[in-house]
DODRENDO-772153 format. One line per field, with one value per residue (C-alpha): residue number from 1; y, z, x; residue in one letter. Coordinates in steps of 0.02 Angstrom, whole numbers, always signed. Layout:
N
pos	c(NUM	...)
Y	c(Y	...)
Z	c(Z	...)
X	c(X	...)
code	c(a	...)
This chain:
635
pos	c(1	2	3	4	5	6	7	8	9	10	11	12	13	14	15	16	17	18	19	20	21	22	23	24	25	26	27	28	29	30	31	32	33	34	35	36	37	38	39	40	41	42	43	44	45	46	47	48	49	50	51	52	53	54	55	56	57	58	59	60	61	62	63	64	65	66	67	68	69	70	71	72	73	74	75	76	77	78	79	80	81	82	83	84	85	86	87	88	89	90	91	92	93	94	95	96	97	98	99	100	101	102	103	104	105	106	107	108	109	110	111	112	113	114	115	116	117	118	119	120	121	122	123	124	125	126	127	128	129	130	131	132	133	134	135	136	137	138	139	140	141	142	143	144	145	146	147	148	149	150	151	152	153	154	155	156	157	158	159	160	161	162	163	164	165	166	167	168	169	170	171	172	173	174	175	176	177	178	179	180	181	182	183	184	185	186	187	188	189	190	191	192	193	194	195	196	197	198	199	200	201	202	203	204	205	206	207	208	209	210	211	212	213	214	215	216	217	218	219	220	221	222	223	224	225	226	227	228	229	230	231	232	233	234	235	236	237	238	239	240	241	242	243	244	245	246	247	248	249	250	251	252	253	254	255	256	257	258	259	260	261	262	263	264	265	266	267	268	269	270	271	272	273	274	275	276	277	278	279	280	281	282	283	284	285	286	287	288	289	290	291	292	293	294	295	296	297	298	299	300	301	302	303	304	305	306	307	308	309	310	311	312	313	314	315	316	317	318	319	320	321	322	323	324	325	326	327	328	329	330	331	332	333	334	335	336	337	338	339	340	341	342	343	344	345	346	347	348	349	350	351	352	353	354	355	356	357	358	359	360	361	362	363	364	365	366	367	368	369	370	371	372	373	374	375	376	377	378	379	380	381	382	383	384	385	386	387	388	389	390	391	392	393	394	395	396	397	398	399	400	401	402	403	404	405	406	407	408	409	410	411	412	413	414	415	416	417	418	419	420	421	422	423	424	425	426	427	428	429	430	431	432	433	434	435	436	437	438	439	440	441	442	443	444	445	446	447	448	449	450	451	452	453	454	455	456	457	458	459	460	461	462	463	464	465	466	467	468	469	470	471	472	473	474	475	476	477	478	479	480	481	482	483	484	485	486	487	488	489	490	491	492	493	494	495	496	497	498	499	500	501	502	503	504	505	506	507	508	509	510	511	512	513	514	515	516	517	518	519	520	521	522	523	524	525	526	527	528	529	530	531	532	533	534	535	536	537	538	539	540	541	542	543	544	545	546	547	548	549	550	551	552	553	554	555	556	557	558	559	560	561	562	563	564	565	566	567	568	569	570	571	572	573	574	575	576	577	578	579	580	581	582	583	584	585	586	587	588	589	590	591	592	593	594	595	596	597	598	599	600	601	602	603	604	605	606	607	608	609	610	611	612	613	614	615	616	617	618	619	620	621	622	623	624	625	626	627	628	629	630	631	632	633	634	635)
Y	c(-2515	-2585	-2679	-2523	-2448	-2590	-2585	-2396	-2412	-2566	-2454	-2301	-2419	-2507	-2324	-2275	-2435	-2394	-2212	-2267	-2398	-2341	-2369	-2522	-2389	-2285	-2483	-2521	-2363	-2404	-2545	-2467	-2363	-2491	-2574	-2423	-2392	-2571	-2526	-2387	-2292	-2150	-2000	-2138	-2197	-2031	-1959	-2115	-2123	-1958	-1994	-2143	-1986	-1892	-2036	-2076	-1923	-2031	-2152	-2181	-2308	-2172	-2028	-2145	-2215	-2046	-1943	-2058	-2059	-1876	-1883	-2024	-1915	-1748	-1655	-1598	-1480	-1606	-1705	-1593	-1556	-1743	-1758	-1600	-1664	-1830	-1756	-1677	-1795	-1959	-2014	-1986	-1904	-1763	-1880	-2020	-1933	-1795	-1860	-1875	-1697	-1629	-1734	-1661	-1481	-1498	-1560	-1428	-1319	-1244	-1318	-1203	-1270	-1435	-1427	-1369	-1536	-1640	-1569	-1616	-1818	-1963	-2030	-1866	-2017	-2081	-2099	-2034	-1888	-1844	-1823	-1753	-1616	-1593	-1570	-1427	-1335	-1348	-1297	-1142	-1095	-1124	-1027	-896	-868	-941	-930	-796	-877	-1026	-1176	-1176	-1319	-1359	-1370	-1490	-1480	-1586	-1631	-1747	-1829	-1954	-1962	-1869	-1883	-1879	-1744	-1732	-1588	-1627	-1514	-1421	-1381	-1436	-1597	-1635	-1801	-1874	-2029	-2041	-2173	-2187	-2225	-2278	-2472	-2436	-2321	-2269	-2116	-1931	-1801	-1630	-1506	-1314	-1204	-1021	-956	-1017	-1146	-1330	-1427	-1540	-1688	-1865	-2043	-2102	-2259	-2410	-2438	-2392	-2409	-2566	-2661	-2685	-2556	-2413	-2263	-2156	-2131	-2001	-1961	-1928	-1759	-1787	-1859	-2036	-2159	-2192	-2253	-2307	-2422	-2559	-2668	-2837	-2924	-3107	-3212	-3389	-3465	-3355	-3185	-3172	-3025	-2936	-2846	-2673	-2692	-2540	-2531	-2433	-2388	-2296	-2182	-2167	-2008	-2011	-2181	-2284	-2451	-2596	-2560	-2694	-2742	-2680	-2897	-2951	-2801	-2669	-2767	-2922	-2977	-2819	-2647	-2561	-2401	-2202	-2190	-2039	-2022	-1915	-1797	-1920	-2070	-2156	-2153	-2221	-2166	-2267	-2333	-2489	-2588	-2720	-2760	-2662	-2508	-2393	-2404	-2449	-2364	-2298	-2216	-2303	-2295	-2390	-2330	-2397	-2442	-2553	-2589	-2642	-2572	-2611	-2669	-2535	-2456	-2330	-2152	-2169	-2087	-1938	-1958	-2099	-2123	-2262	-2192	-2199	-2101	-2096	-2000	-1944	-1796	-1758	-1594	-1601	-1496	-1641	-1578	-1538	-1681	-1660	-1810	-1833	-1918	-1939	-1997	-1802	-1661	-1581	-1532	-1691	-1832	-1832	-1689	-1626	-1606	-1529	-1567	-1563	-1678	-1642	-1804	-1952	-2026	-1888	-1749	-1576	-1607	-1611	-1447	-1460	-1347	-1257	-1186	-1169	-1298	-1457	-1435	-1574	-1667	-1790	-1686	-1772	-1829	-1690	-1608	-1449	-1339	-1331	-1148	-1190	-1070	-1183	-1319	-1458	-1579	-1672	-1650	-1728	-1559	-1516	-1691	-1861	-1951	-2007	-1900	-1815	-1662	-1577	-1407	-1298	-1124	-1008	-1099	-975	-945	-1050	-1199	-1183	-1305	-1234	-1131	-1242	-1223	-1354	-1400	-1457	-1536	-1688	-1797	-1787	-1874	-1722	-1818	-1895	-1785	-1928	-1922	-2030	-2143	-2199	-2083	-2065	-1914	-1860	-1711	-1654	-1514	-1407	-1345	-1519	-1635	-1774	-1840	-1789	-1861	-1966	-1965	-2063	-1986	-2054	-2199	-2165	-1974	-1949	-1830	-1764	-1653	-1618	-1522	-1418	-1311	-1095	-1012	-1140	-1202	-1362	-1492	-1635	-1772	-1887	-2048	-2182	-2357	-2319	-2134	-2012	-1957	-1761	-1662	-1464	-1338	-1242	-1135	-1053	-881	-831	-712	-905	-909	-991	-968	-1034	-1080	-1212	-1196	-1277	-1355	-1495	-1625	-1681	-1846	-1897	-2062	-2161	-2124	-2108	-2245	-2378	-2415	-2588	-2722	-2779	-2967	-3013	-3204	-3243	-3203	-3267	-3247	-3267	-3284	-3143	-3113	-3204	-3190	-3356	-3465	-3639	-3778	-3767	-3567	-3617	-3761	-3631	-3490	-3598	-3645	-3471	-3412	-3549	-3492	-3319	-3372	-3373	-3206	-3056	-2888	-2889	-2818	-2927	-2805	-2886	-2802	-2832	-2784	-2806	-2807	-2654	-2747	-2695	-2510	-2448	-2475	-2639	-2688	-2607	-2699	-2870	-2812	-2795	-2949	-3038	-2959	-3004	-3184	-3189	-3089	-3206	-3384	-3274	-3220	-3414	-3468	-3392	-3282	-3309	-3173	-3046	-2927	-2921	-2747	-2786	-2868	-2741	-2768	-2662	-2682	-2584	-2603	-2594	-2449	-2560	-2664	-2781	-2786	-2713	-2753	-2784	-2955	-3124	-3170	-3016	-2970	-3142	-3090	-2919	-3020	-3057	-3033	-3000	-3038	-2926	-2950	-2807	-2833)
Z	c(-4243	-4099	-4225	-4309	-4152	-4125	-4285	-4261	-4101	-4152	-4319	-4183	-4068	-4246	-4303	-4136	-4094	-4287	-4229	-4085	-4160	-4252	-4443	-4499	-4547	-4379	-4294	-4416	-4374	-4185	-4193	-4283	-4150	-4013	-4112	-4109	-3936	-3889	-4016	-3915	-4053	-3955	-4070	-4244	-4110	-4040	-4233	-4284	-4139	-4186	-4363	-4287	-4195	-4354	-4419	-4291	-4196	-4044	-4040	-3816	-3836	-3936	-3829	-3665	-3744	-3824	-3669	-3565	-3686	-3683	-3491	-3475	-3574	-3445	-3603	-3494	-3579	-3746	-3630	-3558	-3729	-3788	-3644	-3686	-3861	-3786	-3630	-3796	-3936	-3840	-3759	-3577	-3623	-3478	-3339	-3391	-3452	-3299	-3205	-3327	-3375	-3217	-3174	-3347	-3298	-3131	-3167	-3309	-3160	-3199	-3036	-3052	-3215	-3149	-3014	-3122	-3243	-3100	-3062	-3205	-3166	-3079	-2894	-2753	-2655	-2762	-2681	-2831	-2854	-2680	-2688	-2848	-2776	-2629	-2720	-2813	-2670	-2607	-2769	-2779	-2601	-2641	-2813	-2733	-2611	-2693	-2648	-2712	-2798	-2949	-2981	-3090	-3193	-3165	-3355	-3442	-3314	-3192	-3308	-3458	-3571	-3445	-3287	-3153	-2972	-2783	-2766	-2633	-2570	-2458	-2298	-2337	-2536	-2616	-2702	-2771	-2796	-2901	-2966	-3175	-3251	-3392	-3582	-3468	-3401	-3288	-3130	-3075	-2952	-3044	-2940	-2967	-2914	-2886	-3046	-3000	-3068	-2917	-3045	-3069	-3177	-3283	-3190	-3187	-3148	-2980	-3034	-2946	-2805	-2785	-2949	-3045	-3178	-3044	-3001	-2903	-2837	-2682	-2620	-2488	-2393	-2202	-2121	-2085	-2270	-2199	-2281	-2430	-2407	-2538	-2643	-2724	-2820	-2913	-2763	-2762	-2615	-2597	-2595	-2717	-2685	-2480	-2464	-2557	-2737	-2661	-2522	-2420	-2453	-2359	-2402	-2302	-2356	-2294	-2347	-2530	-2566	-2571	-2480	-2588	-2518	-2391	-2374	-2186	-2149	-2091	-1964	-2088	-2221	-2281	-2410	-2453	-2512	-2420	-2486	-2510	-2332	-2236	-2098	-1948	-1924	-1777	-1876	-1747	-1826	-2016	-2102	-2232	-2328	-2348	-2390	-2246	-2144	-1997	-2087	-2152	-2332	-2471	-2448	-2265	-2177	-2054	-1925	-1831	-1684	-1692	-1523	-1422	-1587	-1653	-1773	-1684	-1759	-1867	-1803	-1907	-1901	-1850	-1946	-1922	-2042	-2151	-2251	-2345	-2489	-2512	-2419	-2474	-2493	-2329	-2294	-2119	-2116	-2014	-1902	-1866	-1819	-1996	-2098	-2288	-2367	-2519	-2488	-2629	-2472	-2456	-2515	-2617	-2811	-2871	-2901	-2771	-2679	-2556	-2364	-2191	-2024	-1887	-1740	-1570	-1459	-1501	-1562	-1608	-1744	-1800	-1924	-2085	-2192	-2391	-2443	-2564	-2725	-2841	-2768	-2788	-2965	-3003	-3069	-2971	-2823	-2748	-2690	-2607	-2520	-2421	-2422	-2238	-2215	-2282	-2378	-2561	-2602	-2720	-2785	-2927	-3044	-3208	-3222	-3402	-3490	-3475	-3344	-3256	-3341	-3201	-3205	-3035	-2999	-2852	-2790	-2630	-2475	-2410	-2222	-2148	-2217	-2191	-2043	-1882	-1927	-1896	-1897	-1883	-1814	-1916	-1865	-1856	-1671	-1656	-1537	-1444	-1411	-1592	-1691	-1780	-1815	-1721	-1800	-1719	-1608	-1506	-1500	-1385	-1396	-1229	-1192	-1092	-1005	-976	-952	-1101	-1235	-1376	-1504	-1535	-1674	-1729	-1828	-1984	-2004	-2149	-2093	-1927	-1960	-1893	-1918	-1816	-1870	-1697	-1709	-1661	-1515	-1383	-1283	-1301	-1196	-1283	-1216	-1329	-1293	-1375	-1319	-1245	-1234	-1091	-1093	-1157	-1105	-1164	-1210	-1355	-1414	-1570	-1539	-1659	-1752	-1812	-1914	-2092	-2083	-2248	-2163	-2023	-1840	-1847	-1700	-1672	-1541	-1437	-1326	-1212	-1198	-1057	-984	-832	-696	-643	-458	-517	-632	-800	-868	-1007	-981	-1156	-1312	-1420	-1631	-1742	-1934	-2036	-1993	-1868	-1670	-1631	-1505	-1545	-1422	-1420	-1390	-1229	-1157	-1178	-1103	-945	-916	-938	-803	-698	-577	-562	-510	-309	-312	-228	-295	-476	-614	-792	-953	-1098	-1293	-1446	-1609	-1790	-1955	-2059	-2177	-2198	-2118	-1966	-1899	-1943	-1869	-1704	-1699	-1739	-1605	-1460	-1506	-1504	-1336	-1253	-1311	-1198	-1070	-1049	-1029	-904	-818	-811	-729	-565	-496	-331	-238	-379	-421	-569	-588	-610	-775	-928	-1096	-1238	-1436	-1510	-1700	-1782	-1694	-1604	-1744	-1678	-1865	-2025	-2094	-2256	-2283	-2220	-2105	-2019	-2020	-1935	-1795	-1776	-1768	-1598	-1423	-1276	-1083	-964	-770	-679	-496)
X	c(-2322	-2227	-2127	-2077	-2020	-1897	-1825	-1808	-1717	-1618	-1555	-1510	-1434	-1316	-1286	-1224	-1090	-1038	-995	-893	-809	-644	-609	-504	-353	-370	-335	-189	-124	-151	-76	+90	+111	+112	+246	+342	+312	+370	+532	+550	+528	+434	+433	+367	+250	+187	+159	+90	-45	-89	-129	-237	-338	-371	-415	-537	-583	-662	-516	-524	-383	-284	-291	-278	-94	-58	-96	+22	+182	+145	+141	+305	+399	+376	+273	+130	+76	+73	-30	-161	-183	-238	-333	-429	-446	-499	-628	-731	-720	-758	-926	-957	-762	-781	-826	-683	-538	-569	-440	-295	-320	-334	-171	-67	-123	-67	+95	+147	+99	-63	-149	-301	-361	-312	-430	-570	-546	-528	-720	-797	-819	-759	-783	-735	-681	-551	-380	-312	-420	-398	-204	-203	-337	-212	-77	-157	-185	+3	+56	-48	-5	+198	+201	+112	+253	+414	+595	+715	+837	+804	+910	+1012	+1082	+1286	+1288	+1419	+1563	+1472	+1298	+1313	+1203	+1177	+1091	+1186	+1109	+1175	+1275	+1407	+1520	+1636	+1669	+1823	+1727	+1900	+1784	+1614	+1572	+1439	+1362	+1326	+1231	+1363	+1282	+1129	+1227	+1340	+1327	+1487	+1538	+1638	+1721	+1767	+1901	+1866	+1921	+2002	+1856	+1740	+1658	+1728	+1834	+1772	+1716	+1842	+1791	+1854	+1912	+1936	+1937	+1790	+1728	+1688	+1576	+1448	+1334	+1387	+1269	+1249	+1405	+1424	+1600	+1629	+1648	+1821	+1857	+1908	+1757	+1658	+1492	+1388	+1274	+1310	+1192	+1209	+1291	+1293	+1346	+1407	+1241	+1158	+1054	+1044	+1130	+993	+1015	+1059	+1188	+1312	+1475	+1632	+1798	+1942	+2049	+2233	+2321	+2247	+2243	+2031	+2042	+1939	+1778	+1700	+1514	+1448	+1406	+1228	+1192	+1152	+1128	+982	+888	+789	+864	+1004	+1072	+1084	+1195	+1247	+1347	+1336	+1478	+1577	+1549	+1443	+1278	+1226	+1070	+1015	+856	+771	+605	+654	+516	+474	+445	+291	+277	+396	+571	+600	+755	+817	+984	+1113	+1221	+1396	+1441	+1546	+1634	+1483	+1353	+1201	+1025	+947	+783	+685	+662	+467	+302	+369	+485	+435	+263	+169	+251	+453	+569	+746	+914	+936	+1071	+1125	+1231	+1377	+1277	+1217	+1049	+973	+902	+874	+760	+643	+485	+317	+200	+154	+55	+165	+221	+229	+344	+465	+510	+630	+590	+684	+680	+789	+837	+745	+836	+923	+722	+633	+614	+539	+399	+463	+448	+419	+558	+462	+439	+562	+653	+525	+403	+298	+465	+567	+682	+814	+957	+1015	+1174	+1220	+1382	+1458	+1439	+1249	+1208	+1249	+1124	+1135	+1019	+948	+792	+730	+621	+728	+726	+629	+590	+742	+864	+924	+1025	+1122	+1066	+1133	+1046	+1092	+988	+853	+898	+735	+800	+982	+1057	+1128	+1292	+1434	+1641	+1775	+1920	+2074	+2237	+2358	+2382	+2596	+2703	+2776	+2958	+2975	+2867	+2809	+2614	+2507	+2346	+2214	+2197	+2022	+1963	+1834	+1727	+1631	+1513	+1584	+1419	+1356	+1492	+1427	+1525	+1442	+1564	+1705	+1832	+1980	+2154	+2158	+2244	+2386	+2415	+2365	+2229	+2064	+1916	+1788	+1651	+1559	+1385	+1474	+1426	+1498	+1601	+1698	+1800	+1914	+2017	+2142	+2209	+2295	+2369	+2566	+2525	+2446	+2270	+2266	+2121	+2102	+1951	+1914	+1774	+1704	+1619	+1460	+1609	+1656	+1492	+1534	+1746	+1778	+1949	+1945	+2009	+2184	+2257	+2362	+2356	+2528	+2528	+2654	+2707	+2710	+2891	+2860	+2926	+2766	+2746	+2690	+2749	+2662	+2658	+2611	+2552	+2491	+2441	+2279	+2306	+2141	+2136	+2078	+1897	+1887	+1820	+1793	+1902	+1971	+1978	+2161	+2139	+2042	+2144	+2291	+2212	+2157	+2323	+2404	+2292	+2302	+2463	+2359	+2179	+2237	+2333	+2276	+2263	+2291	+2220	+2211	+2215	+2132	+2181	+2122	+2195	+2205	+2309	+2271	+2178	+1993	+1934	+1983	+1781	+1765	+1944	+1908	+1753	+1841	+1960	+1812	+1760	+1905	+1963	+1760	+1776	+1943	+1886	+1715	+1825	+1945	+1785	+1708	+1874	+1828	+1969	+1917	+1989	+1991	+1834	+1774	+1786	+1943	+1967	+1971	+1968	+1980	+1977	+2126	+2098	+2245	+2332	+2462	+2538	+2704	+2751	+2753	+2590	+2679	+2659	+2533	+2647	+2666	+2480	+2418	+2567	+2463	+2290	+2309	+2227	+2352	+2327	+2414	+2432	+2476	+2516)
code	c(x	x	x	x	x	x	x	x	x	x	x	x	x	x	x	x	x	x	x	x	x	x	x	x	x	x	x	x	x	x	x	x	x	x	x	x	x	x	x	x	x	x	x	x	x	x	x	x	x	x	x	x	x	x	x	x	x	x	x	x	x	x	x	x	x	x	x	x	x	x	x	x	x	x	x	x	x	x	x	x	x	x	x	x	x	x	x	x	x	x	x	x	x	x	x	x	x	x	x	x	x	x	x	x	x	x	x	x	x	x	x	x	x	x	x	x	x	x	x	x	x	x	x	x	x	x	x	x	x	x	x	x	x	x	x	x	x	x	x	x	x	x	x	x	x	x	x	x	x	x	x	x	x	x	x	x	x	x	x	x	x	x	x	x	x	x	x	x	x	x	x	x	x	x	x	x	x	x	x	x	x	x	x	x	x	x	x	x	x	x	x	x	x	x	x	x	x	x	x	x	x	x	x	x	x	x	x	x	x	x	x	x	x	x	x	x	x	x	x	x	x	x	x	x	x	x	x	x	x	x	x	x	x	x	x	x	x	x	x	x	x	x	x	x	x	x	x	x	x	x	x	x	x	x	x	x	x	x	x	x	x	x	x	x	x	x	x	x	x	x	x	x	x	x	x	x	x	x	x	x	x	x	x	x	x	x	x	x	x	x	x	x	x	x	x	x	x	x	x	x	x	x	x	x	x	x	x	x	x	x	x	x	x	x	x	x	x	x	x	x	x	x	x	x	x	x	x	x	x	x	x	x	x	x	x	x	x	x	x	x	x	x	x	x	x	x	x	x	x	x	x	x	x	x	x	x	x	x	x	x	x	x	x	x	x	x	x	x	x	x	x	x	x	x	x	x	x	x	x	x	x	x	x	x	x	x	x	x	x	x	x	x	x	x	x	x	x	x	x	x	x	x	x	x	x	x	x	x	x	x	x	x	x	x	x	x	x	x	x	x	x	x	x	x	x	x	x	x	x	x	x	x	x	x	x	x	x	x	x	x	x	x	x	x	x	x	x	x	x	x	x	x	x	x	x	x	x	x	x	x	x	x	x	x	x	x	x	x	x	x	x	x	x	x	x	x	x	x	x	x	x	x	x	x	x	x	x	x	x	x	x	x	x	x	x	x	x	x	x	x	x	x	x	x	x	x	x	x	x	x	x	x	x	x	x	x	x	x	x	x	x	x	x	x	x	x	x	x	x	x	x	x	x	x	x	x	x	x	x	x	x	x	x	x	x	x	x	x	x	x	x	x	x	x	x	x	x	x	x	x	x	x	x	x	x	x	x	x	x	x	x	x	x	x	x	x	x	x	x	x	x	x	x	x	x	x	x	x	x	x	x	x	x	x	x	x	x	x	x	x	x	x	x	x	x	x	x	x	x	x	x	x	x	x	x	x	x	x	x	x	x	x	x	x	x	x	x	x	x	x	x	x	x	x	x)
């Protein structure tokens, strides 16, 4: 008897493994699919794994494979579906293909049934589970109360075939840059000009500079239209791969012309990733992201102060801000208050998606707000941009093709999420005897109520230009100054009538030069040249400098002028930080001779960049004569 019961059970237990296990064609065709698959052959491989299902109606490795093409490819709905199938067909089905289910349903954006398949099995205390539950509950709360106004796709003038991603408007809307991933090898950056229609034209590759065969992406341009910031990736160095694969770039611009763009050095950049910059409206601070250590996650945003001449070490935004997940694309209006990121280490629709917050202090920020519903779908929403009057918004999304395939869509900004209204001011810096225009020019903006210099521009360097962009509803001090000119100082102030002028504030800026007669005498004892790139002293540098100061170190009551400057080779922010360097290596050996009667106090020195040039920068020659570091005695 108990011999018959075994055999019993041991025939049950053969009938049963014979069930689950698929037939020898359901394998072969199983197996032809994977080949397609790793052909990239997607749609043969897709039909062909579902003939391997009908074949085999309890196929787990089928549906698993099928389910996640389905899923790869953005068809959600095509995925739910196999996972369905797959929850019903398949032993113990409900409790182990719960999860992928409840995931497909939630992304084609039917969270409710998506939480109801996520019940059916499976640990409540799985990570995964967990988020995907959360996310469910954002998305049902955010399509219950979504915006007024849908994104719409920029269609072919701006959109290809290709992957089209970080838009870019710049602040007076005449230009919208972009970057395409053109026939899917090489990134490269596009920019439009406005039709009469109040469309665009069809879109035109920038060329080179900045352009080449290497990989460009990111780029963003400054408020006043001066740089080009951006990504570059493939970048070998010297001694191989230090500088990292992903490195920041910046190019100038004089009058209409791109300088060849010029990695930011060791500062900003390292071995890890560096890219996706923006710039804050005075050019003084640089947002950027990274997976350098120090941060909370993978990719964090991070940002350097540029002071002294000198981009200073990066330090990151904080947990506010940044996540165990990545955090990337960040977009500081030239309010520069509002921050636009996109983050996936939230709660939200899925993928990534597209976040607000604005800036409290120098450190310290508003929680960041999910912007909602149509704007972020369980599709990848980023890299994002908004108009200066901000009321347009731009941004990318794969939500209308496969993974990756991003498209740029723009929609009207709903009011919570727009940035504080700003205006600007437009104009050129003039001599006012010649008429000639001046460059580099600082310009300094000051509150009026406080007294605090709350931003600092420079004229461009070809055509003397400026534009600085000022939250309405205040009032505004400025002062001017350049080297052989008097210091300007004047107020201005944009009422809340100034609200979104699409027209800018023109004014022009006239400096006087110094004509007037000196009660003192100026010497100028010597004069220190460097080599391009260069701020170090040789010994010959020193020996000379010693002895040019010698006759001086007993006199009484002078004052020693120490200035810096620079060919016009490079960008105007990297020359006038060569040029504080240069001028602070002087100044130090000056300082170490011990003037003994003279205070310290008063010994100045200053990095020009290139704004006093003694000759044409036309040729080699002529630019290592403008390299140079000049000691002035006044007494």
């Amino acid at each position: 008897m108990v011999r018959l019961l075994l055999f019993t059970l041991c025939l049950f237990l053969s009938v049963a493994v014979l069930a689950q296990t698929p037939s020898a064609r359901a394998v072969r065709l199983y197996n032809k699919a994977m080949t397609y698959k790793a052909k990239k052959k997607t749609g043969l491989a897709c039909k062909t794994m579902q003939k391997a299902i009908k074949e085999y109606s309890a196929y787990r490795d089928a549906y698993s494979a099928l389910g996640q093409w389905y899923f790869e490819m953005h068809r959600f709905d095509s995925s739910a579906e196999v996972f369905k199938q797959a929850a019903f067909s398949c032993y113990g089905g409900k409790k182990d293909f719960s999860k992928p289910w409840g995931r497909s349903l939630i992304f084609s954006g039917d969270p409710t049934d998506g939480l109801s398949a996520l019940g059916m099995g499976g640990q409540a205390n799985d990570p995964e589970r967990k988020a995907l539950t959360e996310q469910a509950h954002f998305m049902i709360k955010a399509m219950n109360k979504p915006w007024a106004d849908t994104p719409v796709d920029m269609r072919w003038r701006i959109n290809s075939i290709y992957a089209d991603m970080f838009p870019f408007i710049t602040a007076d809307t005449q230009t919208f840059y972009f970057t395409r991933w053109v026939r899917n090898m090489d990134l490269d950056f596009y920019f439009a000009k406005p039709d009469s229609c109040g469309g665009w034209l069809t879109a035109q590759n920038m060329g080179s500079p900045p352009n080449t065969p290497d990989q460009e992406i990111a780029q963003t341009i400054s408020a006043d239209g001066h740089y080009l910031f951006f990504t570059r990736c493939d970048n070998r160095s010297d001694n191989g791969w230090d500088q990292g694969g992903c490195d920041l770039y910046m190019a100038y611009r004089s009058d209409s012309v791109w300088s060849v763009p010029q990695s930011f050095g060791g500062t900003i950049n390292s071995p890890a990733y560096e890219g996706m910059a923006c710039l804050s409206p005075d050019n003084r601070q640089l947002y950027f992201v990274s997976d350098r250590p120090g941060g909370y996650g993978g990719m964090d945003i991070w940002v350097s102060n540029f002071e002294n001449g000198l981009w200073q070490e990066p330090r990151n935004l904080g947990p506010k801000i940044n996540t165990a997940g990545n955090d990337m694309t960040p977009f500081l209006h030239i309010d520069g208050k509002t921050l636009y990121f996109s983050s996936n280490g939230r709660a939200g629709m899925g993928g990534y998606d597209l976040y607000m917050c604005r800036k409290i202090n120098d450190t310290d920020w508003t929680t960041p707000v999910n912007m909602g519903y149509p704007i972020n779908t369980p599709y990848d929403d980023m890299s994002e941009c908004v108009s200066v009057d901000g009321k347009k918004f731009y941004f990318a999304s794969d939500r209308d093709s496969l993974a990756g395939r991003y498209d740029i869509y723009e929609m009207d900004l709903p009011e919570q999420l727009q940035p504080v209204p700003v205006n600007y001011v437009k104009g050129y810096v003039y001599d006012s005897i010649s008429k000639s225009r001046l460059n580099y020019t600082s310009i300094y903006v000051i509150n009026a109520k406080k007294g605090d210099t709350i931003y600092h521009f420079l004229s461009n360097r070809g055509d003397g230009s400026f534009m600085i962009t000022l939250p309405v509803g205040g009032k505004y001090a400025f002062a001017a100054d350049r080297i052989g000119y008097l210091e300007i100082a004047d107020t201005f102030a944009f009422s809340d009538t100034d609200r979104y002028i699409q027209t800018p504030y023109e004014r022009n800026i006239t400096l006087l030069p110094q004509d007037y007669q000196r009660p003192l005498r100026d010497s100028m004892v010597l004069t220190v040249h460097f080599p391009r790139n260069s701020f170090k002293l040789t010994d010959s540098d020193s020996v000379m400098i010693k002895q040019a100061m010698q006759p001086w170190l007993s006199v009484k009551d002078i004052v020693v002028n120490i200035n810096g400057y620079t060919d016009n080779t490079g960008t105007p922010i990297i020359n006038e930080q060569l040029s504080y360097q240069r001028a602070g290596l002087v100044n130090s050996l000056v300082q170490s001779l011990g003037l003994g009667t003279l205070d310290p106090s008063a010994i100045h020195s200053q990095g020009w960049g290139e704004a006093n040039p003694r000759f044409p920068n036309d040729v080699e020659e002529n630019q290592s004569k403008n390299r140079r570091v000049e000691v002035i005695i006044t007494y």
